[in-house]
TORVO-497201 format. One record per atom (N, C-alpha, C): residue number from 1; y negated, z, x negated; residue in three letters. Coordinates in pm, 1 decimal. Layout:
% residues N
<rec zalo="NUM" c2="Y" c3="Z" c1="X" lumvex="Ala"/>
...
This chain:
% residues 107
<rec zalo="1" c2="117.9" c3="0.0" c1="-84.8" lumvex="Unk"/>
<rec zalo="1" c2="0.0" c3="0.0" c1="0.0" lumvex="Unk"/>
<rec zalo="1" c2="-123.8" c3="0.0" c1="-89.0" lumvex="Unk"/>
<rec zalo="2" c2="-245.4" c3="-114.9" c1="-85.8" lumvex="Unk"/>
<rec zalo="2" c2="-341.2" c3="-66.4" c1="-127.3" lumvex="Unk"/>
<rec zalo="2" c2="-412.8" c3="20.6" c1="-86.4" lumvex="Unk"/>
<rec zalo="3" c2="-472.8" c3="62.9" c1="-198.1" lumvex="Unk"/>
<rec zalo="3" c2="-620.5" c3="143.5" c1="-192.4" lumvex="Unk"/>
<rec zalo="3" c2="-744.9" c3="110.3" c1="-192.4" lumvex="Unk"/>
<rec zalo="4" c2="-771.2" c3="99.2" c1="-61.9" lumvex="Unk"/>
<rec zalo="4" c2="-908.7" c3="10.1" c1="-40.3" lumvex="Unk"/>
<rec zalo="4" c2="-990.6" c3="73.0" c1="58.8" lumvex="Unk"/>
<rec zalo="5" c2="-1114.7" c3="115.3" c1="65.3" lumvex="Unk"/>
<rec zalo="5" c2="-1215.9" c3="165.5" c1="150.8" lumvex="Unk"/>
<rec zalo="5" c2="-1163.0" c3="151.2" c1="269.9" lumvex="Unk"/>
<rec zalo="6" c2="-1124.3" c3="-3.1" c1="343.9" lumvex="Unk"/>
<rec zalo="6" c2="-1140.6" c3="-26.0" c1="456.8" lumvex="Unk"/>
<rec zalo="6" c2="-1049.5" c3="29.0" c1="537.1" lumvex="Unk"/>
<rec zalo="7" c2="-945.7" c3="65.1" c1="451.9" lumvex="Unk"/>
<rec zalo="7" c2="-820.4" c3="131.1" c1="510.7" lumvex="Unk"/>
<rec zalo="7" c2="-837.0" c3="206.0" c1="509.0" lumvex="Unk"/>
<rec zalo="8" c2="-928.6" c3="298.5" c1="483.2" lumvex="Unk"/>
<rec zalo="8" c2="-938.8" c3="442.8" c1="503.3" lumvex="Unk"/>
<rec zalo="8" c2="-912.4" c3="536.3" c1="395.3" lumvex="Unk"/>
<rec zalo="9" c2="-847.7" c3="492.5" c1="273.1" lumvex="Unk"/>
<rec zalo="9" c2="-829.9" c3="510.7" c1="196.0" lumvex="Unk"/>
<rec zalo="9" c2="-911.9" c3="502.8" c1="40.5" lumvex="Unk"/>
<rec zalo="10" c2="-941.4" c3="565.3" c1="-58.5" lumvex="Unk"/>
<rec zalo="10" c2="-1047.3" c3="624.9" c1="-139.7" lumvex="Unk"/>
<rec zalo="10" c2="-1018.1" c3="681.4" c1="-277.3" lumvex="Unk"/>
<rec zalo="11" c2="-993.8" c3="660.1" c1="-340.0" lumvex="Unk"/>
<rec zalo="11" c2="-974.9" c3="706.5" c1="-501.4" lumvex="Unk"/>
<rec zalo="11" c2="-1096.0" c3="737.7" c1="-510.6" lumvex="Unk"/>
<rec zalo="12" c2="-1102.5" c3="900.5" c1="-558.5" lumvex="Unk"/>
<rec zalo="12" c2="-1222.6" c3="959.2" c1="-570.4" lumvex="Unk"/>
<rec zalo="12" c2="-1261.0" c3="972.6" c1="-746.1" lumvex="Unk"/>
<rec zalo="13" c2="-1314.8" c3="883.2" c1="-795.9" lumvex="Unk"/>
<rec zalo="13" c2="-1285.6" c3="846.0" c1="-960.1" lumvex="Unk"/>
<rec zalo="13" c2="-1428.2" c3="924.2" c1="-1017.0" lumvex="Unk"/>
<rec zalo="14" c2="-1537.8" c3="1010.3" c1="-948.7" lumvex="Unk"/>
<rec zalo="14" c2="-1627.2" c3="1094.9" c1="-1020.8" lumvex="Unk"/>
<rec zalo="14" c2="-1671.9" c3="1211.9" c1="-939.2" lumvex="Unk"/>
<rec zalo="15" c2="-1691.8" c3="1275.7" c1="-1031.6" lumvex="Unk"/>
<rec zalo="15" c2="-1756.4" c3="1424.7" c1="-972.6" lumvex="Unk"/>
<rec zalo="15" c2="-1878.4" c3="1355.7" c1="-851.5" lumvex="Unk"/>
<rec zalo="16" c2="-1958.5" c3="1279.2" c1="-874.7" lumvex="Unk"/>
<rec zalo="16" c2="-2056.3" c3="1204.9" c1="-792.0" lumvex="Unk"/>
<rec zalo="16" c2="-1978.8" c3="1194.2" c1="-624.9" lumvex="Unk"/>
<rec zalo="17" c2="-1868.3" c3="1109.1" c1="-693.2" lumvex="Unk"/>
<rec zalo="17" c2="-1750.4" c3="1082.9" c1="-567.9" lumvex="Unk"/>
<rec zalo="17" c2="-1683.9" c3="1177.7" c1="-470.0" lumvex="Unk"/>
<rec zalo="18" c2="-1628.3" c3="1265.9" c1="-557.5" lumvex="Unk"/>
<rec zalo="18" c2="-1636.9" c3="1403.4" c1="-490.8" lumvex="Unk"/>
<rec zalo="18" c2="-1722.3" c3="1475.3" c1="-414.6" lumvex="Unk"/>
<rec zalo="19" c2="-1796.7" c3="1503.1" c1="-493.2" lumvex="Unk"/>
<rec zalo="19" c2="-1923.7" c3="1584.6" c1="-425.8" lumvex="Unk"/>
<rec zalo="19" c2="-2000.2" c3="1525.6" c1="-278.7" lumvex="Unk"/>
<rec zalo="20" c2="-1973.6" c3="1370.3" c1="-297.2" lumvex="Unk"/>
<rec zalo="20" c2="-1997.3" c3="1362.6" c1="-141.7" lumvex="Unk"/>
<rec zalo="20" c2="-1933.6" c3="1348.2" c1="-73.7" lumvex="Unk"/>
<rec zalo="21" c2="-1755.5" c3="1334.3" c1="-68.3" lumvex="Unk"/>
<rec zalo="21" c2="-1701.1" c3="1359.1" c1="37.7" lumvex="Unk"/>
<rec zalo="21" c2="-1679.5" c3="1516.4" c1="84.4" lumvex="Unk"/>
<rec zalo="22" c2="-1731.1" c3="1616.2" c1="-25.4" lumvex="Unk"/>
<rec zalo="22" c2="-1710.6" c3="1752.0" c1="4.3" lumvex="Unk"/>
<rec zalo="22" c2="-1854.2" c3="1760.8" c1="122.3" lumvex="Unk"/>
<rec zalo="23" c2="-1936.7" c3="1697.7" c1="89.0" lumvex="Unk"/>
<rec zalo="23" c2="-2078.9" c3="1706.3" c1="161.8" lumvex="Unk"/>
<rec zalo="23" c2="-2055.5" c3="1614.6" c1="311.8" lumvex="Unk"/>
<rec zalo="24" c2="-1967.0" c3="1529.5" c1="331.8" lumvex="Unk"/>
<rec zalo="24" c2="-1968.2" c3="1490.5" c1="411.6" lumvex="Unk"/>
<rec zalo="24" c2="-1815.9" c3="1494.9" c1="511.1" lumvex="Unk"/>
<rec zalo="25" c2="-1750.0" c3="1626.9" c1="478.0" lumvex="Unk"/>
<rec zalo="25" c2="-1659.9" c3="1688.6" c1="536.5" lumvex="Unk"/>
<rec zalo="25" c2="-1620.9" c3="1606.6" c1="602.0" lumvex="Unk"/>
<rec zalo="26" c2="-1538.1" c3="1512.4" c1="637.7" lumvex="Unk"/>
<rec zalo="26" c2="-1484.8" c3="1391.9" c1="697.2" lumvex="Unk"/>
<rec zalo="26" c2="-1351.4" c3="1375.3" c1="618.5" lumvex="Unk"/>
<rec zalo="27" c2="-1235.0" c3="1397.5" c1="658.8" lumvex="Unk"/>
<rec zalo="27" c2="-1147.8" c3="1304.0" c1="617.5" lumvex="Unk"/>
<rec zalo="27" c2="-1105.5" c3="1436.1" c1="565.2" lumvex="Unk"/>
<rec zalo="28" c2="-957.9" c3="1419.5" c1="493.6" lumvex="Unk"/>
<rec zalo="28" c2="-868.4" c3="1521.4" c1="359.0" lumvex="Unk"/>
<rec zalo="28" c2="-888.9" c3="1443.2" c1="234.4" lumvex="Unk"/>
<rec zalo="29" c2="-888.1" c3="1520.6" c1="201.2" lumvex="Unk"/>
<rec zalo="29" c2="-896.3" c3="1541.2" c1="14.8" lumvex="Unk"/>
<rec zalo="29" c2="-745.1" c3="1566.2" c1="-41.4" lumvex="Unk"/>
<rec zalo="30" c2="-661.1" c3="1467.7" c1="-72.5" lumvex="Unk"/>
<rec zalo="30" c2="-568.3" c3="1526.1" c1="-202.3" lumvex="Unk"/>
<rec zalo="30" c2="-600.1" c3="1552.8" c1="-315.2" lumvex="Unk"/>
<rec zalo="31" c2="-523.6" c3="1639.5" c1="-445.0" lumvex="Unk"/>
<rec zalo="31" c2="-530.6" c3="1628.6" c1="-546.3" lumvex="Unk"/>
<rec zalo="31" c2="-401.9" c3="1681.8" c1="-633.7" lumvex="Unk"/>
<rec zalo="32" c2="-426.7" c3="1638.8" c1="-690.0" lumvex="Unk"/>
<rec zalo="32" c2="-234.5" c3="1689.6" c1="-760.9" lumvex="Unk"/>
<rec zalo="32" c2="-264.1" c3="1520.6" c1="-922.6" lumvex="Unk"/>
<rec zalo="33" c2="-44.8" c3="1525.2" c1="-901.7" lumvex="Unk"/>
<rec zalo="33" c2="-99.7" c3="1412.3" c1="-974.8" lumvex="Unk"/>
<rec zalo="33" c2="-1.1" c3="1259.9" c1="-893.2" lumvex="Unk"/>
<rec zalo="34" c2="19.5" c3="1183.4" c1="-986.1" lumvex="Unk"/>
<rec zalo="34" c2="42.7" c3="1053.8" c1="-857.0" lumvex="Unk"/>
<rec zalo="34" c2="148.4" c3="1026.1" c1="-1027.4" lumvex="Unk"/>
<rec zalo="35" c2="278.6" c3="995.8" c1="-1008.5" lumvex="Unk"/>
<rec zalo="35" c2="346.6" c3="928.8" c1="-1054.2" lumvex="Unk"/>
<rec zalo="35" c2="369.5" c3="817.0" c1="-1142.9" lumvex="Unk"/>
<rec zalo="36" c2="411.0" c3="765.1" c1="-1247.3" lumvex="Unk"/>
<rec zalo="36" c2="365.1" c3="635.4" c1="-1303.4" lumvex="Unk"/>
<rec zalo="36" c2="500.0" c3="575.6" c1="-1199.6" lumvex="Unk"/>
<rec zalo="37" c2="626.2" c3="602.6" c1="-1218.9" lumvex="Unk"/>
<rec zalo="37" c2="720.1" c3="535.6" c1="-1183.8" lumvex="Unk"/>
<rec zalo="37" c2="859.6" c3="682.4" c1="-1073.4" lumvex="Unk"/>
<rec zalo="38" c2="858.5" c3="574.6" c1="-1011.9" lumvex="Unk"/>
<rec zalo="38" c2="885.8" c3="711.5" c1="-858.7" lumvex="Unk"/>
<rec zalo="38" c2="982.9" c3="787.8" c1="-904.4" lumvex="Unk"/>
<rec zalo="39" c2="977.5" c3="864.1" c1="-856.4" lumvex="Unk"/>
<rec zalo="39" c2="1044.4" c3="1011.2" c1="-870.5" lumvex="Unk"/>
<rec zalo="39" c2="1016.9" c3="1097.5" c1="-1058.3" lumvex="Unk"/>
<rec zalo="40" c2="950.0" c3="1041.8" c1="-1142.2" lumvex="Unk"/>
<rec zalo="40" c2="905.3" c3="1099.0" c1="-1254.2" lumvex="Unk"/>
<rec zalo="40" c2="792.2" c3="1155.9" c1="-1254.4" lumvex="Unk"/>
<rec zalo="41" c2="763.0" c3="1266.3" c1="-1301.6" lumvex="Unk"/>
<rec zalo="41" c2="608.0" c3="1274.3" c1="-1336.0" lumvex="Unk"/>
<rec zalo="41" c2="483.7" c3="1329.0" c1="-1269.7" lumvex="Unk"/>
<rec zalo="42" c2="576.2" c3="1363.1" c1="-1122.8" lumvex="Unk"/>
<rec zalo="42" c2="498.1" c3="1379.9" c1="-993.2" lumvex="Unk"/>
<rec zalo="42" c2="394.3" c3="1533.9" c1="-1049.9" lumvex="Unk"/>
<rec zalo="43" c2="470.3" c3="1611.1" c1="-1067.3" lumvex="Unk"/>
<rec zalo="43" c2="460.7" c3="1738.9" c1="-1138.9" lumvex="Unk"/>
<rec zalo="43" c2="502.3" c3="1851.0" c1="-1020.0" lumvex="Unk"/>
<rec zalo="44" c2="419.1" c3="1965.1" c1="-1056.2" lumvex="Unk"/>
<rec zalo="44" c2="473.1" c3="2048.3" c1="-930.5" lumvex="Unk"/>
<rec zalo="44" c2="437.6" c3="2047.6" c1="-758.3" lumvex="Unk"/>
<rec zalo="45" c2="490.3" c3="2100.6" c1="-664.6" lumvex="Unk"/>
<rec zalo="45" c2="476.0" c3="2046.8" c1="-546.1" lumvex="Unk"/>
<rec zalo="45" c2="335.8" c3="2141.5" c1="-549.6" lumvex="Unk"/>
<rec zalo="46" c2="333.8" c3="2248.0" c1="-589.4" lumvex="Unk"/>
<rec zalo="46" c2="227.7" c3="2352.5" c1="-572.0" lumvex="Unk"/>
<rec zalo="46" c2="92.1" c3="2302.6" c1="-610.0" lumvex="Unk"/>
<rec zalo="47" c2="95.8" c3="2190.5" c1="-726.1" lumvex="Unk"/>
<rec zalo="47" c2="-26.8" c3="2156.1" c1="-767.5" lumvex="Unk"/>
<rec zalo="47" c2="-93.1" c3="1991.7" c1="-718.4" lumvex="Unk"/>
<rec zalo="48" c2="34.8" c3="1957.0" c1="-607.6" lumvex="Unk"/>
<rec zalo="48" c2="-3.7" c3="1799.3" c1="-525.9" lumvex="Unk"/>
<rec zalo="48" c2="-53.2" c3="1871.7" c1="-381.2" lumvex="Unk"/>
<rec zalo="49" c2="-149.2" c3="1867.7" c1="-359.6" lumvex="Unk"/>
<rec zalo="49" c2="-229.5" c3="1960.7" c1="-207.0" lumvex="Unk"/>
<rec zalo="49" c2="-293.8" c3="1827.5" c1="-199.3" lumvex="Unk"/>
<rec zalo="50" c2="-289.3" c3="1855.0" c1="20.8" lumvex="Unk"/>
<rec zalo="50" c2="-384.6" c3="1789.8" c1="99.1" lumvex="Unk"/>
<rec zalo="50" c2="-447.0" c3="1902.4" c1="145.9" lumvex="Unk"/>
<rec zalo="51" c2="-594.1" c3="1875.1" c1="161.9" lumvex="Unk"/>
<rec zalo="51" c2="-716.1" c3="1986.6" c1="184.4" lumvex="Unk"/>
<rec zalo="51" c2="-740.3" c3="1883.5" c1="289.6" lumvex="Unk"/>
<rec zalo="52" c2="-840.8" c3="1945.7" c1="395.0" lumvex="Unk"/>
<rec zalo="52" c2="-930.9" c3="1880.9" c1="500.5" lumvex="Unk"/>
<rec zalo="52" c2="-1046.3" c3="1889.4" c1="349.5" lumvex="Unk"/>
<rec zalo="53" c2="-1108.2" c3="1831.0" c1="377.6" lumvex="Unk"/>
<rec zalo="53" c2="-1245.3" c3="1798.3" c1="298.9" lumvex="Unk"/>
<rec zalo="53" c2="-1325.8" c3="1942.3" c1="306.1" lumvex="Unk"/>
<rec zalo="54" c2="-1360.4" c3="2015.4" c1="407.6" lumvex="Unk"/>
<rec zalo="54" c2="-1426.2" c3="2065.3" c1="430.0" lumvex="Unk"/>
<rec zalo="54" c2="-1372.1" c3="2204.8" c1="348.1" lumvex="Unk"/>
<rec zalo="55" c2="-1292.0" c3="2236.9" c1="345.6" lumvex="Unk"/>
<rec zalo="55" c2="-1199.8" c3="2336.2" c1="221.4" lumvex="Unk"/>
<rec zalo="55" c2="-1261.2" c3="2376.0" c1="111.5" lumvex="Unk"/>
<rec zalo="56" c2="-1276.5" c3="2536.9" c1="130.4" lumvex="Unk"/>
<rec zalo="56" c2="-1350.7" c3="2574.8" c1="17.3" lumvex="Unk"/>
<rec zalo="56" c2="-1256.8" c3="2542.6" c1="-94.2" lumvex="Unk"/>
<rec zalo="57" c2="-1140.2" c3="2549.0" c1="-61.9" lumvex="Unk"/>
<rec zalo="57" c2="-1048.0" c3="2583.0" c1="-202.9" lumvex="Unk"/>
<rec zalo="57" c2="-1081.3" c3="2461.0" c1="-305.9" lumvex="Unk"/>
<rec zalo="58" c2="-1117.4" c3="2326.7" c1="-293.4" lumvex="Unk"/>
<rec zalo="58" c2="-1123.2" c3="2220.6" c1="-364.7" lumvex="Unk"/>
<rec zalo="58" c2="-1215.2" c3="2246.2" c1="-431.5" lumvex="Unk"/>
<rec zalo="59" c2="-1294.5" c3="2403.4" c1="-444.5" lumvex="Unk"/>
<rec zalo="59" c2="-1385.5" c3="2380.5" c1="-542.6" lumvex="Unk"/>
<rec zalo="59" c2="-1384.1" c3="2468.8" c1="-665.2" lumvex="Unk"/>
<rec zalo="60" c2="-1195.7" c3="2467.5" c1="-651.6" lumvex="Unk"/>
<rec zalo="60" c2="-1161.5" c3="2508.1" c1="-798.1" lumvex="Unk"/>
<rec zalo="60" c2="-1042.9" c3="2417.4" c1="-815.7" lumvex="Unk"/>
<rec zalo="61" c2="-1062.0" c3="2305.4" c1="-795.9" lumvex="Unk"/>
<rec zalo="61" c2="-967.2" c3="2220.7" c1="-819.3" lumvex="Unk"/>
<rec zalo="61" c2="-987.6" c3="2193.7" c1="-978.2" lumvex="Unk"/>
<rec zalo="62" c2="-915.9" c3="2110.8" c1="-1058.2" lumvex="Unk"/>
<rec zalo="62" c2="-937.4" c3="2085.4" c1="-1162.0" lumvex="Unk"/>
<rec zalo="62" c2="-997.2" c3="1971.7" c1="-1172.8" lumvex="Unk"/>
<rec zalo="63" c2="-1077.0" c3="1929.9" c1="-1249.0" lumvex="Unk"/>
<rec zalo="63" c2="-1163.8" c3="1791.8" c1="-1283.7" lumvex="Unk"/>
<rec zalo="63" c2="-1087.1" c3="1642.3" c1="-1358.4" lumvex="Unk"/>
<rec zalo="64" c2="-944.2" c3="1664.5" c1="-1361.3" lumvex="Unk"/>
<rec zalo="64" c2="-874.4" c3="1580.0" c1="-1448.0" lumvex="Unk"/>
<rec zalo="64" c2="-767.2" c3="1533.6" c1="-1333.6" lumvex="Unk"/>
<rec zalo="65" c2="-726.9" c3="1612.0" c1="-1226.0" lumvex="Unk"/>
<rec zalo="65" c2="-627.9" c3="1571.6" c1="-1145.9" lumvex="Unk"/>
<rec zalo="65" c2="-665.5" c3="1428.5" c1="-1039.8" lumvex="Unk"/>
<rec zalo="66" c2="-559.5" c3="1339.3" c1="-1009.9" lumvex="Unk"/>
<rec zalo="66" c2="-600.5" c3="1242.0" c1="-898.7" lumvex="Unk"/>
<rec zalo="66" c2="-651.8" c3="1298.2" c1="-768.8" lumvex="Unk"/>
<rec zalo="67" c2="-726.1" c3="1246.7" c1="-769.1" lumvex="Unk"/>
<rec zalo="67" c2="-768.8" c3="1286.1" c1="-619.5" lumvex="Unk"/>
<rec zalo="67" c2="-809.0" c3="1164.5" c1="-563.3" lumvex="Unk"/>
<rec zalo="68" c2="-790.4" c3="1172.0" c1="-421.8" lumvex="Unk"/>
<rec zalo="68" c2="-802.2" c3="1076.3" c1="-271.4" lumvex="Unk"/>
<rec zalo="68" c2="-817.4" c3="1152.9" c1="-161.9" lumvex="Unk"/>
<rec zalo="69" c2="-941.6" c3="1022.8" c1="-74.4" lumvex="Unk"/>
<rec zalo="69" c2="-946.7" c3="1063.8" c1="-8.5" lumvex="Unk"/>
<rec zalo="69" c2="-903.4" c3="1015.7" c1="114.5" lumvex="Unk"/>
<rec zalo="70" c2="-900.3" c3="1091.2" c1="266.4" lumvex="Unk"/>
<rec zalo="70" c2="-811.7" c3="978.9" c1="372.8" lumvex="Unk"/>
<rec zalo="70" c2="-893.3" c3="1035.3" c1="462.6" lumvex="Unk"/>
<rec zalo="71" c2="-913.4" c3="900.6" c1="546.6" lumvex="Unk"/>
<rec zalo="71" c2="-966.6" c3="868.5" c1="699.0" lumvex="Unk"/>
<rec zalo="71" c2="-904.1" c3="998.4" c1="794.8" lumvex="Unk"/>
<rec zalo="72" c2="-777.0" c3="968.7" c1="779.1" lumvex="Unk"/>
<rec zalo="72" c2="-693.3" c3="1007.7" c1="920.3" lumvex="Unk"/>
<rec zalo="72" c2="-593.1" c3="1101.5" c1="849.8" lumvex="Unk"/>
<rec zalo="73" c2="-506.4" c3="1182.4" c1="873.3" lumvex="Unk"/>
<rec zalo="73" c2="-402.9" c3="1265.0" c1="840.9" lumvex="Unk"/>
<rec zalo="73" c2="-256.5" c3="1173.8" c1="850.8" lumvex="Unk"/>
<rec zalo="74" c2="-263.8" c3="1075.7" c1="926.8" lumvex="Unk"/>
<rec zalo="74" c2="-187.5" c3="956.7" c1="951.1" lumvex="Unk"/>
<rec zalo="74" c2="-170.3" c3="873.0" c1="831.6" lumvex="Unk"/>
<rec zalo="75" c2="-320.0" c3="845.9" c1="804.4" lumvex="Unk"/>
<rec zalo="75" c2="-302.7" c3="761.6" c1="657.5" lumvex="Unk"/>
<rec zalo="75" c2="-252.6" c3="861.6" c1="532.3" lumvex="Unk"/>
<rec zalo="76" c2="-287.7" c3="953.3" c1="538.8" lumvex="Unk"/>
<rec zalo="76" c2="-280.8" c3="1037.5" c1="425.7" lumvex="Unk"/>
<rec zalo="76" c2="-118.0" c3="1098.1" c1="417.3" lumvex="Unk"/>
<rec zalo="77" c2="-76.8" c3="1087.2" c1="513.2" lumvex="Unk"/>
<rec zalo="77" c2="122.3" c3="1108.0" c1="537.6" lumvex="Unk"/>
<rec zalo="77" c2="161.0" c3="1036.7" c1="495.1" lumvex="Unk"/>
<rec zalo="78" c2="125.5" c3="892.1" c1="514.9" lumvex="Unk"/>
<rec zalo="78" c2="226.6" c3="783.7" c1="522.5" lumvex="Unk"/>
<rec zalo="78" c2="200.1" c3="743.1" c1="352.2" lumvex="Unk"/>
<rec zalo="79" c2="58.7" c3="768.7" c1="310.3" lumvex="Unk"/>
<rec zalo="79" c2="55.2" c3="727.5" c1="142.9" lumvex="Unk"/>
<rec zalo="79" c2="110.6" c3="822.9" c1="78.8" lumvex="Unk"/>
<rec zalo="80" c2="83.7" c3="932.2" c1="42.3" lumvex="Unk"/>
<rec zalo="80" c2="145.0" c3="1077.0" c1="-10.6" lumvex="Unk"/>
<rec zalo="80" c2="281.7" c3="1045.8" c1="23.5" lumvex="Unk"/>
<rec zalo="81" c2="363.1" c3="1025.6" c1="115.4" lumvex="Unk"/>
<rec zalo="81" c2="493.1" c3="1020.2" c1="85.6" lumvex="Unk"/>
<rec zalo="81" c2="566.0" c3="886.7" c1="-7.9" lumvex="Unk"/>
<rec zalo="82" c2="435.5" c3="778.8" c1="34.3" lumvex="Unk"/>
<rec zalo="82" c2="515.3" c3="636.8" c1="-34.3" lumvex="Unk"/>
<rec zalo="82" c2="506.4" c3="664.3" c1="-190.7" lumvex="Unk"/>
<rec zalo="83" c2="397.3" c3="735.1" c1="-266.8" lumvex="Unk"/>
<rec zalo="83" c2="331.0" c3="695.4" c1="-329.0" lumvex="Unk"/>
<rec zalo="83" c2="341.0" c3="815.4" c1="-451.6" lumvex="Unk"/>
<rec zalo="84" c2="389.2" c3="996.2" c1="-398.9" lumvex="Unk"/>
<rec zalo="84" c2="393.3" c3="1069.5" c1="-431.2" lumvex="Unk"/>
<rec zalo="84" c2="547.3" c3="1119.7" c1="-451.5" lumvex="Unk"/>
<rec zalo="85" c2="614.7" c3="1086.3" c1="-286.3" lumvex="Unk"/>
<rec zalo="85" c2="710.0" c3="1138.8" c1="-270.1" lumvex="Unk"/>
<rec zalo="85" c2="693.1" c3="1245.5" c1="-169.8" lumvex="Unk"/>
<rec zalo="86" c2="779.6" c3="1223.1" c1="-88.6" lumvex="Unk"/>
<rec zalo="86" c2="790.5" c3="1298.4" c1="52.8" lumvex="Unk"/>
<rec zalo="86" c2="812.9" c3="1425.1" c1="55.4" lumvex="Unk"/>
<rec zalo="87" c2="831.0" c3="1467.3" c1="-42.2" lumvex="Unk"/>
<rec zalo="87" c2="899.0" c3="1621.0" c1="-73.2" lumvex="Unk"/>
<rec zalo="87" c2="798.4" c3="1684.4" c1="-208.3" lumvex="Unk"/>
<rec zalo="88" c2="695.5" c3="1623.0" c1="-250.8" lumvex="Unk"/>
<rec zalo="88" c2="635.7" c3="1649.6" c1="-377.7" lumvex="Unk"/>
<rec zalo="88" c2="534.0" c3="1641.8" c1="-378.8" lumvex="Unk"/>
<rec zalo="89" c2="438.8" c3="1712.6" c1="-246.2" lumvex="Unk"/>
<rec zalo="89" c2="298.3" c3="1722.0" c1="-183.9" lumvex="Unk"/>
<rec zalo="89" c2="371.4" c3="1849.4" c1="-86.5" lumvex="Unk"/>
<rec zalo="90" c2="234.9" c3="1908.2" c1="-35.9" lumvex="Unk"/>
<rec zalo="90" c2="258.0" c3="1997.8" c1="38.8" lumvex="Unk"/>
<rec zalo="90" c2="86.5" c3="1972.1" c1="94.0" lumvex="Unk"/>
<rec zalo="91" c2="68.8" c3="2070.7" c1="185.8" lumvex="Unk"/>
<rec zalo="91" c2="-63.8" c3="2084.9" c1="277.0" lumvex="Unk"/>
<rec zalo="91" c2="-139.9" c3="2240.6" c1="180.8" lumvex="Unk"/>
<rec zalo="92" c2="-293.7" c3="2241.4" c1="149.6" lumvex="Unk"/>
<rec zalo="92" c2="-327.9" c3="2356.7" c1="151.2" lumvex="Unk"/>
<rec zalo="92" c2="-230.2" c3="2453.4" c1="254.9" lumvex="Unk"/>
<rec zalo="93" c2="-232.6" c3="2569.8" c1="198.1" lumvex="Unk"/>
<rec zalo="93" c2="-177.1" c3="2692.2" c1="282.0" lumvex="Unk"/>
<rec zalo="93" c2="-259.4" c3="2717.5" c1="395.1" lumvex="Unk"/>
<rec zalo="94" c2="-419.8" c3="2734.8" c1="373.2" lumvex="Unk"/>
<rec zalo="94" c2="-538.4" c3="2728.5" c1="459.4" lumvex="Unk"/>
<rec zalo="94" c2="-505.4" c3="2674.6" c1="586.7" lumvex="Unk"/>
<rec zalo="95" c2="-535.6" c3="2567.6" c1="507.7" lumvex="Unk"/>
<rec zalo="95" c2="-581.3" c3="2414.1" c1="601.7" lumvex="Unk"/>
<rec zalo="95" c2="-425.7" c3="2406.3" c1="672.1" lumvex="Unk"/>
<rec zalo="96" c2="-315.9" c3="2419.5" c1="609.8" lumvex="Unk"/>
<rec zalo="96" c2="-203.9" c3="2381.7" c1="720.1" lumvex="Unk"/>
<rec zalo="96" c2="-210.5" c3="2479.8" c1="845.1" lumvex="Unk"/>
<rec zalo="97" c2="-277.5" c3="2591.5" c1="821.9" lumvex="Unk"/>
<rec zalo="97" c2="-341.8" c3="2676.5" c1="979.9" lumvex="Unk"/>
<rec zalo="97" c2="-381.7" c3="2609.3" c1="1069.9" lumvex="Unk"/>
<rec zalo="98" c2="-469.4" c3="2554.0" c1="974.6" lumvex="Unk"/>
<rec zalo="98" c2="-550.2" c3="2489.7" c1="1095.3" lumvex="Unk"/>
<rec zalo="98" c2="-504.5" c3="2342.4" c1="1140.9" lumvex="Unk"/>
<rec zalo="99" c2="-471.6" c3="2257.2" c1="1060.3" lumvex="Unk"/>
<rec zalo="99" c2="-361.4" c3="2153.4" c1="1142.4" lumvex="Unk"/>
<rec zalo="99" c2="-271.0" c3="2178.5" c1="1226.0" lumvex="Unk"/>
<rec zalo="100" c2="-197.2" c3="2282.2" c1="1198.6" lumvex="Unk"/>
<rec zalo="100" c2="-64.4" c3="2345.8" c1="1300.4" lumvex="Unk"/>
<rec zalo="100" c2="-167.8" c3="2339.1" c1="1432.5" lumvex="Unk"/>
<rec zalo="101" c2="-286.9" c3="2452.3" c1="1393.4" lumvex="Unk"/>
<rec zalo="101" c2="-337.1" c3="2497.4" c1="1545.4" lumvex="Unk"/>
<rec zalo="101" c2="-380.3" c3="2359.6" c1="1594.8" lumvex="Unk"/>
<rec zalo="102" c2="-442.9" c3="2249.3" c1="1525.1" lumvex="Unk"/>
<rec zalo="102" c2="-499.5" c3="2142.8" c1="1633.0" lumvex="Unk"/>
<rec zalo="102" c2="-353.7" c3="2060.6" c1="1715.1" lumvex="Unk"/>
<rec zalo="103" c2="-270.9" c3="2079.2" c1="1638.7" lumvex="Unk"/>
<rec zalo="103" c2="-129.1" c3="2004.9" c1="1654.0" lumvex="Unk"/>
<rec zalo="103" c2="-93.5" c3="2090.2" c1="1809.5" lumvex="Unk"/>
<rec zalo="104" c2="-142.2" c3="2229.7" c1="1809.3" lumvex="Unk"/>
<rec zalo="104" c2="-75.1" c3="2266.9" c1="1906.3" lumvex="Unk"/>
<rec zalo="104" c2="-168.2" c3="2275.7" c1="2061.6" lumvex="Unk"/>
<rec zalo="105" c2="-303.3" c3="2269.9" c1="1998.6" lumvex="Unk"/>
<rec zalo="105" c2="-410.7" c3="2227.8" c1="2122.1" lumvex="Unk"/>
<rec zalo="105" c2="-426.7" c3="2134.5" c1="2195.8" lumvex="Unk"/>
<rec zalo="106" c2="-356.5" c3="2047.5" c1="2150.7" lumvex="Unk"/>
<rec zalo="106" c2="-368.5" c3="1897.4" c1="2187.3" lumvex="Unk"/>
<rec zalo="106" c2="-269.0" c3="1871.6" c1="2280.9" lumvex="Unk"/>
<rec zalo="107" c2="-120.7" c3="1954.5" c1="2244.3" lumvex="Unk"/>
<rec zalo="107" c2="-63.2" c3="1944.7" c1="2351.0" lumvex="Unk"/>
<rec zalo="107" c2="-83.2" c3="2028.6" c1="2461.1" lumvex="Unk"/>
C-alpha cells in the first residue's frame, strides 16, 4: 500500500511535521519501528504504539522512531498490520480506553 496524503496516510519525516499534527489533533499517530523485510526487525510490540494524535504520551516519544500518521483508525489497522505485522503494534494503553469506549457508544 502506498503512502500518500490522499489516502489518508502520512510519514511524519520532521519535528515541524509532528508538531502539527499534535496541534491539529486529527487522526492517530504511530510510532515504533517499521521493518526492512517482514517479520525481521519490527522490534518490540511495547515500543510500535498507535496514539489518537491528541495523546499527551507522544510527547515523550523518541525523535528517531517512524512515525505516521492516519486519517481513520480503519486506515491505520489495515497498514500497521500489512506493513508492521498484525501482532507487532499494539494501541496506547490510554487511548485504547478511549477507543473501546467509542466502540461501545456507537452501538
Amino acid at each position: 500500500m502506498p503512502i500518500q496524503e490522499q489516502a489518508g496516510i502520512h510519514v511524519i519525516e520532521s519535528l515541524d511535521d509532528f508538531a502539527e499534527a499534535r496541534v491539529e489533533a486529527i487522526g492517530f499517530i504511530y510510532h515504533g519501528t517499521v521493518p526492512v523485510v517482514k517479520g525481521k526487525g519490527a522490534g518490540s510490540v511495547a515500543n510500535n504504539l498507535l496514539h489518537f494524535a491528541r495523546c499527551p504520551r507522544l510527547e515523550k516519544i523518541n525523535g528517531e522512531e517512524t512515525k505516521i500518521w492516519f486519517r481513520s483508525v480503519g486506515l491505520a489497522h489495515k497498514h500497521l498490520d500489512e506493513t508492521v505485522g498484525a501482532k507487532r503494534w499494539k494501541w496506547c494503553k490510554y487511548c485504547e480506553k478511549e477507543i473501546t469506549q467509542r466502540v461501545l457508544d456507537e452501538v
